[in-house]
N, C-alpha and C positions, 0 to 999 in steps of 0.2 A: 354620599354612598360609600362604605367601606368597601375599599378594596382589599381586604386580606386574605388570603388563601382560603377556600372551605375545610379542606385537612386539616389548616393548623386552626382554625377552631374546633373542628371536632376533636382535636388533641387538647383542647383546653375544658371539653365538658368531663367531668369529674366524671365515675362510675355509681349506678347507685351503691346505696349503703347496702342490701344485703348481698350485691355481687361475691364480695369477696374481698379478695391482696390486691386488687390494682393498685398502682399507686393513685394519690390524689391528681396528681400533676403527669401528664405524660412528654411535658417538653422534654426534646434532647432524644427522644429515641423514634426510631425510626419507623413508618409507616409499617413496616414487617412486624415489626416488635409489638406497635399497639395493634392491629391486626391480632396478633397468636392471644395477647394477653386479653384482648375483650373477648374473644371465643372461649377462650378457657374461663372467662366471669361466666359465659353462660352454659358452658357443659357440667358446670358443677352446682346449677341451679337446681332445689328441690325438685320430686314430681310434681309437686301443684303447679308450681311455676311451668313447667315443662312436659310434655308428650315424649315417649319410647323417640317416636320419630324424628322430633324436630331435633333430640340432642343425636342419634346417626347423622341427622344431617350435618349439624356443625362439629362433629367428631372428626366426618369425612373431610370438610373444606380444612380442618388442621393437618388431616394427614398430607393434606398439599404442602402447608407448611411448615411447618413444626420442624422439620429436616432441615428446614434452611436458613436456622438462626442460628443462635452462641449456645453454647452445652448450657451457660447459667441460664438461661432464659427455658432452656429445655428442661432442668432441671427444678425453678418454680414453675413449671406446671408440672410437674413428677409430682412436687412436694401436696399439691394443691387434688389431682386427681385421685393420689393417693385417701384421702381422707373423704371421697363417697364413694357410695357404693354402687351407683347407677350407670358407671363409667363405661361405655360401649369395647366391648371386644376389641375393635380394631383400635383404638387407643393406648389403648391396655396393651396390647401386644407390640406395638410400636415405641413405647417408652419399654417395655422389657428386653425389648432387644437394641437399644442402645448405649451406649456406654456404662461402665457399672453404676458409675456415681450416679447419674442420671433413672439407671432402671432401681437401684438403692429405695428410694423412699416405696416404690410399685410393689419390690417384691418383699419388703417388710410388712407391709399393710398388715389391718388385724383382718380385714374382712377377707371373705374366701377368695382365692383368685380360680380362675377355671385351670384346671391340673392339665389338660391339650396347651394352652400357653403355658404355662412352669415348664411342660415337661420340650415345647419346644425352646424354650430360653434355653434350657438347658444344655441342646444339642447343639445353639447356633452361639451360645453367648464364649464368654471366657470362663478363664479358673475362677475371678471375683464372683461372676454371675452364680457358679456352681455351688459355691462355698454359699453366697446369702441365702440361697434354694434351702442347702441342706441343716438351714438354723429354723425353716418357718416349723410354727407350732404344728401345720396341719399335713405336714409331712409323709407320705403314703408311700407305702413300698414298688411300685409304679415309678414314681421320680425317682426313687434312690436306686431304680436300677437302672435308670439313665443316666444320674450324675456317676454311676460308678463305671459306666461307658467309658470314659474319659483317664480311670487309672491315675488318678491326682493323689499322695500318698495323700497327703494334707488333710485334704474334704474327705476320702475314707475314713481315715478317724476319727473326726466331726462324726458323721454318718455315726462309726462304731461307738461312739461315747452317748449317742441318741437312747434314751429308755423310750419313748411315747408311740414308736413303732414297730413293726415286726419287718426285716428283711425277707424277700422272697425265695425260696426254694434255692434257686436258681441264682440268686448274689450269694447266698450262703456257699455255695458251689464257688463261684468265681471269686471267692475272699478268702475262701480255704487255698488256694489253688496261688493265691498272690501272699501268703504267708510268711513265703518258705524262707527267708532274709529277713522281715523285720522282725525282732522282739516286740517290739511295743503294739504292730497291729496282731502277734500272737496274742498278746496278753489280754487284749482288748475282744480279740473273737473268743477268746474262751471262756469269756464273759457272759457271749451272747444266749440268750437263752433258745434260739431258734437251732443253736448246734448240736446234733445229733452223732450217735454212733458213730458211724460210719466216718462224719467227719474229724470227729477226735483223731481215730485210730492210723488213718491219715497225718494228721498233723503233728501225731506220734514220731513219728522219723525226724522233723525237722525242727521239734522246738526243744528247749533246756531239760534238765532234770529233773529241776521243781515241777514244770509244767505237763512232764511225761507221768509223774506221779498224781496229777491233778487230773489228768485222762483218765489216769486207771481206775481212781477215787468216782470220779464222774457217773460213765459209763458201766457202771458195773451193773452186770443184768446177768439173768438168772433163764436159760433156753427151755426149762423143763416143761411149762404149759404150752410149749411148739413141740416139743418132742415127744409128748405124750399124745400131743393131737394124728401126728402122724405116723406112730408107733406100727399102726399095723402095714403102711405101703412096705417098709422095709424087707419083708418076705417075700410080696409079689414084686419088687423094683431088682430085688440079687438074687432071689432066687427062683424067678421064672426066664422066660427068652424075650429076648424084642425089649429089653425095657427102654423107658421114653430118658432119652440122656438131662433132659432139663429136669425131668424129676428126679435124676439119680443125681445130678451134681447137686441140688438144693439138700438132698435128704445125708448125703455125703459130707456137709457142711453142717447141720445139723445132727451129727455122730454125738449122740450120749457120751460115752468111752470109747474114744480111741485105743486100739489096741494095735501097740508097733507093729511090723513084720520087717520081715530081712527082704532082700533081691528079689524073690522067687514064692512073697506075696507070705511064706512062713512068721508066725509067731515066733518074736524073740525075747530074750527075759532081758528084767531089768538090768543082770549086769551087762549084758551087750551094750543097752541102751548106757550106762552110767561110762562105761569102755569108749564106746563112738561121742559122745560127747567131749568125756577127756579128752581122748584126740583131735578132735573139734577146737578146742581152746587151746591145744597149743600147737596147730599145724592145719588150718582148714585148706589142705591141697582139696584138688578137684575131686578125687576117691572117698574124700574125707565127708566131701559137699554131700555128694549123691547118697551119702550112705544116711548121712541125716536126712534127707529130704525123702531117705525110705521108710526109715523109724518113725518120723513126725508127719508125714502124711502131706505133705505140702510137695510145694514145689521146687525144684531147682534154685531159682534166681530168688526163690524169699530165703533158704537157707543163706545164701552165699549175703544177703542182706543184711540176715540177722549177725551173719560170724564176724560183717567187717563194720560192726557198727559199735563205734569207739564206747558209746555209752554202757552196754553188755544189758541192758534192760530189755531188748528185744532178746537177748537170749535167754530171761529170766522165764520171761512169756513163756518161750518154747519148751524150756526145761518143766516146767508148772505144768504144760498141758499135755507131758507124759507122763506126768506122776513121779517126777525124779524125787527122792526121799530127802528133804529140807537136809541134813547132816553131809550125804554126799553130794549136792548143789552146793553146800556153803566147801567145799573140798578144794570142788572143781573149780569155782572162781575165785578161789586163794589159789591156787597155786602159783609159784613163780616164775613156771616156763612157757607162762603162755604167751601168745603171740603179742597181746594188748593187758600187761600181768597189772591188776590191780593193789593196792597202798592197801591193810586193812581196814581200815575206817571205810574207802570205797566199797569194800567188798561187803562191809558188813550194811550199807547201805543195800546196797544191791541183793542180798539176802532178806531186809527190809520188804522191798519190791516183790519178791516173789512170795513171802509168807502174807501179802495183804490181799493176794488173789485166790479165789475158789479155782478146782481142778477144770473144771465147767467153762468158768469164765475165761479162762487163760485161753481154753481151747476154742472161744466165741471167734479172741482176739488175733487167734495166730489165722481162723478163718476171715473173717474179715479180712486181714493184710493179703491172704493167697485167692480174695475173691475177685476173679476177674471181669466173670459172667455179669454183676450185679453191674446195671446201667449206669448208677448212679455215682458211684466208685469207678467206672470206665469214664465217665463225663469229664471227671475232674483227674484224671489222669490226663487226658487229651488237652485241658484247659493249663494244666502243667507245661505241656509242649514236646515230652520228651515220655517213655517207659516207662511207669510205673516202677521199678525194676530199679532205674536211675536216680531218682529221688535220692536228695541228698538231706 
């Protein structure tokens, strides 16, 4: 009568042939170990072989164990579940959220995984975890506004070098808004084709030269099928009583030709306008500020913006959307006593920039920058952290 163990014979019966990787032999490893590894022979059994049910069930008895063996061992059965597709949820979700190397083979898989598990790996894993997320072919704008939860410069750029999906509203917002410091995630948003308007003009302030010209080139749009549509409110909104403020400030922003005025709401000519500018470049005191910001129609703190912004392209804007005559514009930023005096080759650049804009457009642009009301341009102000106003 043999007395030998019953285990170690069972550890001596081979696996059938279509199981799978077991090994032939399982001497030397431990009850735990052949235990996981014969479950995993049969969760990755066809459905002929196998019922919905029976592979929950032994899904279930792994999630007993699975946790309580070596990462390798956790990691051939990663490699093994990975490669069907019948693999019960709670399996699935349990190798994703373990170690990278481990959830590695899960979350490469070709087949679909459920986007509720990616998108919780995502929340609970590490930076590794985020990063192999953000390479799957079937990548949806859902998870990428999860992985970008986390503010990883790294996997954002992954993300932004992605073509095969569309970012949501709402990460376009929060990528414009984390811009303001890297060149290369500038370079990489202004790629994107989901960027809009509003977010260029924005990202006007804080990117280079080339890429301020790249905005202008972009965005260039033409107001007149809006302002023709609303052509007629303009009589009843300033020239009746009671008007409604949300329709005045929309149609306000919407201004065809702006037409300067002085202090006390008066038309003033261009040479005032060409006079308060000169002074403007080479002395913006606060008398200086207010007086532009009477002429151009805008606000206080966009003037004092435009005057102390080293690059002088935002004053090109401003200068273009009152009509300043190309001859006295290229005067005004040659001169040598001005506050931030340009080199000519600068200047003649920067004359460049304002002859490539319509009188229209300049004026679209200076609105945008002075719109506060618009929700959307309030969002990513707040998501900045600081005033609009502050933007550097």
């Amino acid at each position: 009568m043999s007395t030998q163990d019953p285990a170690m014979e069972e550890e001596d019966v081979a696996p059938q042939s279509d199981v799978g990787l077991t090994p032939p032999s399982t001497r030397g490893h431990t009850p735990r170990e052949v235990l996981v590894r014969k479950l995993s022979d049969i969760v990755v059994l066809p459905p002929a072989r196998l019922t919905a049910n029976q592979r929950s069930l032994v899904a279930d008895i792994m999630l007993q164990a699975l946790d309580k063996v070596e990462e390798d061992l956790r990691l051939e059965v990663s490699r093994r579940i990975a490669r069907v597709a019948e693999a019960p949820n709670s399996l699935l979700r349990m190798l994703l959220l373990d170690e990278p190397r481990v959830a590695e083979p899960v979350i490469r898989r070709v087949e679909p995984l459920p986007e509720a598990l990616l998108i919780e790996c995502a929340r609970t894993g590490t930076t590794a975890h985020r990063e192999m997320i953000a390479r799957r072919l079937d990548l949806t704008a859902s998870l990428a506004d999860v992985v970008l939860e986390f503010n990883e410069p790294e996997v954002t750029k992954l993300l932004l070098r992605r073509e095969e999906f569309q970012f949501s509203p709402s990460a376009i917002d929060l990528l414009v808004s984390r811009s303001t410091a890297d060149t290369e995630t500038q370079a990489l948003l202004l790629r994107r084709r989901e960027l809009e308007p509003a977010h260029g003009f924005m990202m006007f302030w804080w990117v280079d030269v080339e890429s301020r010209k790249r905005i202008l080139a972009r965005f260039a749009l033409d107001r007149t099928i809006v302002q023709d549509s609303v052509q007629e409110l303009y009589a009843r909104v300033f020239r009746g009583e009671g008007a409604d403020p949300l329709v005045k400030e929309i149609l306000i922003m919407l201004d065809r030709r702006h037409r300067p005025r002085g202090v006390n709401g008066e038309p003033v000519t261009m040479d005032v306008v060409i006079k308060t500018l000169a002074a403007a470049r080479k002395y913006p005191a606060q008398e200086i500020i207010h007086a532009c910001a009477m002429i151009a129609g805008v606000s206080r703190e966009l003037v004092a913006r435009i005057l102390r912004d080293p690059g002088v392209e935002p004053f090109a804007v401003m200068a273009k959307s009152l009509g300043l005559p190309r001859a006295e514009f290229f005067q005004i930023v040659s001169r040598k006593d001005a506050e931030n005096p340009l080199s000519p080759e600068r200047a003649e650049k920067i004359l460049g920039v304002f002859d490539s804009m319509a009188r229209d457009y300049a004026r679209a642009v200076l609105r945008y920058w002075d719109w506060d009301g618009n929700p959307r341009i309030a969002r990513i102000t707040r998501l900045l952290g600081f005033d609009e106003d502050d933007v550097a």
